[in-house]
C-alpha positions as CSV (number, residue, x, y, z in Angstrom):
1,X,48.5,46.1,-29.3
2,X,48.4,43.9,-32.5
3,X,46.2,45.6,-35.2
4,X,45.3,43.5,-38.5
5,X,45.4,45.9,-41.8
6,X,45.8,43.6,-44.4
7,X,43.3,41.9,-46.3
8,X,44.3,38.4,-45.7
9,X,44.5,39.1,-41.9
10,X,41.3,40.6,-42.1
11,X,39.6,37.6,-43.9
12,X,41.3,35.0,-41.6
13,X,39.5,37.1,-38.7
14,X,36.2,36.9,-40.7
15,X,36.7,33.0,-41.0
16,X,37.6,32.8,-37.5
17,X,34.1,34.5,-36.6
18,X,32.3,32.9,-38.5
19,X,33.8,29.4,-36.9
20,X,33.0,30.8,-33.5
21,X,29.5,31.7,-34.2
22,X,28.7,28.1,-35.7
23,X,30.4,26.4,-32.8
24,X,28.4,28.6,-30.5
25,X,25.1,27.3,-31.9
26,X,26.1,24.0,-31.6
27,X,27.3,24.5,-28.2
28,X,24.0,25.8,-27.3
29,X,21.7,23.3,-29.3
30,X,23.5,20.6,-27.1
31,X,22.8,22.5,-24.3
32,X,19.3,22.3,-25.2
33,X,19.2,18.4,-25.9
34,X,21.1,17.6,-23.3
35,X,18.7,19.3,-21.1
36,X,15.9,17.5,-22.5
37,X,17.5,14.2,-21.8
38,X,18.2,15.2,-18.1
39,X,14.8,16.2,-17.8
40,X,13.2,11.9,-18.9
41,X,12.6,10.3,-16.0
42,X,15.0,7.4,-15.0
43,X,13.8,3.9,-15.3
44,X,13.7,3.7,-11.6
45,X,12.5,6.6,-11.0
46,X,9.6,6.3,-13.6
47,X,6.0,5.5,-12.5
48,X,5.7,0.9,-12.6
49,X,2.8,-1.6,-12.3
50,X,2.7,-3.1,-8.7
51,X,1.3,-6.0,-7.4
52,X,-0.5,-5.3,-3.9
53,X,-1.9,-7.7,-1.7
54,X,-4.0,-8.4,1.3
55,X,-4.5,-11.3,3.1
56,X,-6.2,-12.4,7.1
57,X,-4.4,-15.6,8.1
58,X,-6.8,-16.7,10.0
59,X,-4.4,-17.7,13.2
60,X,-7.8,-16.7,15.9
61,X,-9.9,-19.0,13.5
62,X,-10.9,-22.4,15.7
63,X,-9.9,-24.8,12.6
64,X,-7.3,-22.5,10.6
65,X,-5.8,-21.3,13.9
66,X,-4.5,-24.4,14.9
67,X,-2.6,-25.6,11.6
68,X,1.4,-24.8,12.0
69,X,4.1,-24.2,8.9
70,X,1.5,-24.9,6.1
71,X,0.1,-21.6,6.7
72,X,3.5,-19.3,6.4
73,X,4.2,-22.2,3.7
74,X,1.5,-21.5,1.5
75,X,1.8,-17.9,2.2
76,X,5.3,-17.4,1.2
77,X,4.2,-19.2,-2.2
78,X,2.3,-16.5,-3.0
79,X,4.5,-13.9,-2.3
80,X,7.1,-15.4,-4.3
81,X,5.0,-16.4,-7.2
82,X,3.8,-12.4,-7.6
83,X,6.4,-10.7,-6.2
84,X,4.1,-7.9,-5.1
85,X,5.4,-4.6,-3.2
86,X,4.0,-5.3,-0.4
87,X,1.1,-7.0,1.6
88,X,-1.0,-6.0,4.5
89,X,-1.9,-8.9,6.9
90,X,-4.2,-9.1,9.9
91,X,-4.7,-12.6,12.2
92,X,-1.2,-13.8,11.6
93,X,0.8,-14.9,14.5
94,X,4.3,-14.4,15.7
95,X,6.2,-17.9,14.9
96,X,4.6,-17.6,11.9
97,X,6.5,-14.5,11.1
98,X,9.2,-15.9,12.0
99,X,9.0,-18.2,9.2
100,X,8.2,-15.4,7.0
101,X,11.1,-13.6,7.7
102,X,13.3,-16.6,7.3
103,X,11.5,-17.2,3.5
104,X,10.8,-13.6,2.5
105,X,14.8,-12.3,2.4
106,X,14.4,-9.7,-0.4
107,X,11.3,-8.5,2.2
108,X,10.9,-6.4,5.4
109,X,8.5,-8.3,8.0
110,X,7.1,-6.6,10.3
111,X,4.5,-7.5,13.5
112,X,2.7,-6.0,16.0
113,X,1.0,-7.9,18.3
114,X,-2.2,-6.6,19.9
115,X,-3.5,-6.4,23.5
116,X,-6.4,-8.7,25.0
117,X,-7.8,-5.7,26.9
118,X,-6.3,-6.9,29.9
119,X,-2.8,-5.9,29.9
120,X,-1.7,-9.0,27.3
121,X,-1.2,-10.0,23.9
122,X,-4.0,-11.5,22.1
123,X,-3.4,-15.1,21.6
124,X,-3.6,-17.6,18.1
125,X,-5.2,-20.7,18.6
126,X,-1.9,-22.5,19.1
127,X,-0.8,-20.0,21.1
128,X,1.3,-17.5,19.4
129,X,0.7,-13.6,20.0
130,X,-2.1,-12.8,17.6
131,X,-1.0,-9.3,15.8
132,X,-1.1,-7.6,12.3
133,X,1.9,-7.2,9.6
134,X,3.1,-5.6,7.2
135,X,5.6,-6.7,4.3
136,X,7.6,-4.9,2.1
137,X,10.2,-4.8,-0.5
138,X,13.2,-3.4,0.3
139,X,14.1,-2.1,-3.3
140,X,11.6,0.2,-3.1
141,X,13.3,2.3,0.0
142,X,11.0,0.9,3.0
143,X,12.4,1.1,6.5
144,X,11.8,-1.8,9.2
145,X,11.0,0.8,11.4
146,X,6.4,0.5,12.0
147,X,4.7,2.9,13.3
148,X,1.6,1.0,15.6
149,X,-2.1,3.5,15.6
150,X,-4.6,2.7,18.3
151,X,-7.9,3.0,16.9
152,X,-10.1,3.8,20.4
153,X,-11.5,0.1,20.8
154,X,-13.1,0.1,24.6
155,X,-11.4,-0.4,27.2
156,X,-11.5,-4.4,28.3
157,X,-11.8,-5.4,24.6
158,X,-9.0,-6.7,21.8
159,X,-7.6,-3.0,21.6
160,X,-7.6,-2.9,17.4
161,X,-4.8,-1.0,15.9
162,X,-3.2,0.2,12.4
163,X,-0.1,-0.8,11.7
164,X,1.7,1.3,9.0
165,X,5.7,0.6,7.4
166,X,7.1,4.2,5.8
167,X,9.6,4.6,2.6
168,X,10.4,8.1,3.6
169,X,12.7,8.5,0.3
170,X,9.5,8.0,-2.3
171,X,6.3,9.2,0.3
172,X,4.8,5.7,0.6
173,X,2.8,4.7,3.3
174,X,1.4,0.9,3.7
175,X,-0.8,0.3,6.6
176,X,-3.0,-2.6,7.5
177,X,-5.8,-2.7,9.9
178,X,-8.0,-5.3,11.7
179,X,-11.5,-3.7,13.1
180,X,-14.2,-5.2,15.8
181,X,-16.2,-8.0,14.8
182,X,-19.7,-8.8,15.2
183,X,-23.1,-7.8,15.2
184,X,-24.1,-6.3,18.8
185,X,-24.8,-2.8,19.1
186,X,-21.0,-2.2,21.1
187,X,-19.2,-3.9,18.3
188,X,-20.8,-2.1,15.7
189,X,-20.2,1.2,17.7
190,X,-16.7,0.1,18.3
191,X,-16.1,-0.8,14.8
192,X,-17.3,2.7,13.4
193,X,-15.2,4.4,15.9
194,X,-12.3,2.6,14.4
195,X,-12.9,2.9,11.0
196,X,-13.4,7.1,11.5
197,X,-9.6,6.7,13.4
198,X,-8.4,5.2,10.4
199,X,-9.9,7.7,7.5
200,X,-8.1,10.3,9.9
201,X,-5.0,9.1,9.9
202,X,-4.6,8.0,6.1
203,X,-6.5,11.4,5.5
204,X,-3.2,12.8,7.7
205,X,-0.8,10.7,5.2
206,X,-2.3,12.2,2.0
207,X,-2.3,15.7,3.4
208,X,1.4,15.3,3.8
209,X,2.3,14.3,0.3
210,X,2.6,11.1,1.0
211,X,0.9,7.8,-1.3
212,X,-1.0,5.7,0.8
213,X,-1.9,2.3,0.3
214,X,-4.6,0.7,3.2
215,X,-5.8,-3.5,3.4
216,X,-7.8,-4.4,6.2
217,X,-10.0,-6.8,7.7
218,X,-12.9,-4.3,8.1
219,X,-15.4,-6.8,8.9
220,X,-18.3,-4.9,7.1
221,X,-20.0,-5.1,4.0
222,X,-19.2,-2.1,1.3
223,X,-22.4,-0.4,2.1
224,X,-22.1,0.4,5.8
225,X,-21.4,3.2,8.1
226,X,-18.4,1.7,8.7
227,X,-16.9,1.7,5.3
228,X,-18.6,5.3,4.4
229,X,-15.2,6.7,6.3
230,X,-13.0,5.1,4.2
231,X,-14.6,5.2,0.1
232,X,-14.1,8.7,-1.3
233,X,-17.0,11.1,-1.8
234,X,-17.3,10.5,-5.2
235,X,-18.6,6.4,-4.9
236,X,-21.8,8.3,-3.1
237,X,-24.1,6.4,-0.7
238,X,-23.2,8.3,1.9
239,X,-19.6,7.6,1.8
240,X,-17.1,10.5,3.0
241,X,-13.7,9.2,3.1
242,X,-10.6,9.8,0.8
243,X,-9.5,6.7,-0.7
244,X,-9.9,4.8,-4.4
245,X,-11.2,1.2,-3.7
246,X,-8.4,-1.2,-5.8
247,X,-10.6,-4.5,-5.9
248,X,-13.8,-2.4,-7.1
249,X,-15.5,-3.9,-10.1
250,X,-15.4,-0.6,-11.3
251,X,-10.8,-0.4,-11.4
252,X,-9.8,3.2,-11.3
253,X,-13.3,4.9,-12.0
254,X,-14.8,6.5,-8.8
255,X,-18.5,7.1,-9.3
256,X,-21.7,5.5,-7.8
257,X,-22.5,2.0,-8.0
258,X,-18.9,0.8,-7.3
259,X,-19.4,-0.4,-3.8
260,X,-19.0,-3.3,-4.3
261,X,-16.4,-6.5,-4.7
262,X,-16.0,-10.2,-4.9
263,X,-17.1,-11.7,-1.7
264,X,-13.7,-12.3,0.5
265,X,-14.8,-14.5,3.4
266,X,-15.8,-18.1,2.0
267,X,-17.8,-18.7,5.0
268,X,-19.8,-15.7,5.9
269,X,-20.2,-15.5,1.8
270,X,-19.9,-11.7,1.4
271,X,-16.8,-8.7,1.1
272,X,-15.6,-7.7,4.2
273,X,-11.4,-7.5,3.3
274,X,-10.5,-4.7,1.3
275,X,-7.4,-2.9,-0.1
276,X,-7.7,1.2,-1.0
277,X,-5.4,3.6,-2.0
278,X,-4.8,7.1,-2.4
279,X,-6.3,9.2,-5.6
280,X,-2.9,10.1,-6.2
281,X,-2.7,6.1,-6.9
282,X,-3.8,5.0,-10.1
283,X,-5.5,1.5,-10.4
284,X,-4.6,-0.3,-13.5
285,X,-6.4,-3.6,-13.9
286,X,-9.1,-5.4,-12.2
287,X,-8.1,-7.5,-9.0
288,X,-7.3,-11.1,-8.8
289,X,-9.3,-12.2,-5.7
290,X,-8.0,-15.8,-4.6
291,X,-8.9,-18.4,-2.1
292,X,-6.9,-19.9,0.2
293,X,-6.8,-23.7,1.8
294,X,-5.1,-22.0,4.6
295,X,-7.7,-19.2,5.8
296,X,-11.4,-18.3,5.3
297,X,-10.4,-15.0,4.3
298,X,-9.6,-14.6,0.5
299,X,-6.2,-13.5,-1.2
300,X,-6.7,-10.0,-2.7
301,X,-4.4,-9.0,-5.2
302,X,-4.2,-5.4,-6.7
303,X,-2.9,-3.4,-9.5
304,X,-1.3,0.0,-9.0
305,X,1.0,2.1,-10.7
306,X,3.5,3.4,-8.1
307,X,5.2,6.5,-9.3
């Protein structure tokens, strides 16, 4: 074996370790930093301001019902304008998802038509299947895939549902529901019943990890038995459900007093659409609530950062 005796040797060894350890600290400082780096979210993975919507067209309405392309028309100039994630729609009718699909490219459409009670779809006004939707981008990984929720409407009656559009990849859940209107003592019954079916499956979503985002038709005011299922504890007057409203006047704070909203329904002249969300969901601006020419129901627009 080669053994180093002289003194040059010897210092070229020292210079050669003393190389070594220099480039070994280095080695491990960029270790470190490159670590670091690894460790900053990517742009598309970071949390982003959304635009949500919510929106009843109106297509079982005895003057909005009857209209044809305008509707989808106007619609689809919304959409386009805000670009939102997605948009939870009740009362729309199947030809004019058809058009929506045609308009919305960069979009999954989806439709459910619901059942009359006895054994057929619901009908528009003109004649369409009468249904719920949901529509989503498809950048942000959702599949056209629905999942359809009956919500225990009595038998004989428009059987109300939740319809709900997964992105399995980032845990996000949209649904939209439509419940029971009216004033007699079985609608309000029927409506409550439906509204506890909902808090327990969006409760169900959250449990599992995944963000959940709700608009509906709910047909109540915010102070009512039926909306108690659905605001979180923390807004108080009796409420026990889970979810942050998005169009409070109140944004992202949860505490009494914010049960409340810009009236939705231009001719009943009070709040009966909503759109919550998850806690896990943060609210970042006040709504933009918006009337239509096309519907008596409103245009809700929502703020959310989506991680």
């Amino acid at each position: 074996m080669f053994r180093c005796m002289s003194r040059l040797c010897i210092n070229a060894l020292m210079h050669v370790n003393f190389f070594a350890r220099k480039i070994s600290i280095l080695l491990a400082f960029v270790s470190v930093l490159v670590g670091l780096v690894l460790k900053i979210p990517r742009e598309a993975d970071a949390a982003a301001v959304y635009t949500i919507g919510q929106f009843n067209m109106a297509g079982a309405h005895h003057v909005h019902g009857w209209k044809g392309s305008p509707v989808p028309a106007s619609f689809v100039d919304s959409v386009l304008s805000r670009r939102p994630a997605f948009v939870m729609v009740q009362e729309t009718c199947g030809n004019w998802v058809s058009y929506l699909k045609s308009a919305l490219r960069d979009y999954h459409v989806v439709f459910d038509p619901v059942s009359n009670g006895r054994g057929r779809s619901a009908r528009c006004r003109h004649g369409s299947p009468l249904g719920n939707a949901v529509i989503a981008r498809r950048d942000l990984g959702f599949e056209e895939y629905p999942v359809s929720y009956a919500l225990g409407t009595p038998v004989g009656r428009e059987q109300r549902e939740m319809l709900c559009l997964k992105s399995w990849g980032r845990k996000l859940v949209a649904c939209s529901a439509h419940l029971t209107t009216g004033a007699a003592s079985w609608q309000r019954q029927a409506r409550l019943t439906e509204a506890q079916r909902v808090k327990q499956l969006l409760s169900a979503y959250i449990a599992s990890g995944h963000k959940v985002f709700f608009g509906g038709d709910l047909n109540d005011i915010p102070i009512s038995s039926t909306t108690d299922n659905l605001y979180d504890a923390g807004y108080g007057q009796n409420a026990h459900g889970t979810m942050r409203e998005v169009t409070s006047p109140c944004v992202n704070t949860i505490r009494a007093g914010c049960r409340t909203g810009t009236v939705t329904h231009s001719w009943l002249n009070r709040k009966i659409d909503y759109l919550l969300v998850g806690k896990s969901v943060t609210v970042t601006q006040a709504a933009d609530v918006r009337p239509s020419m096309q519907s008596d129901h409103k245009y809700l627009w929502g703020f959310v950062k989506i991680p």
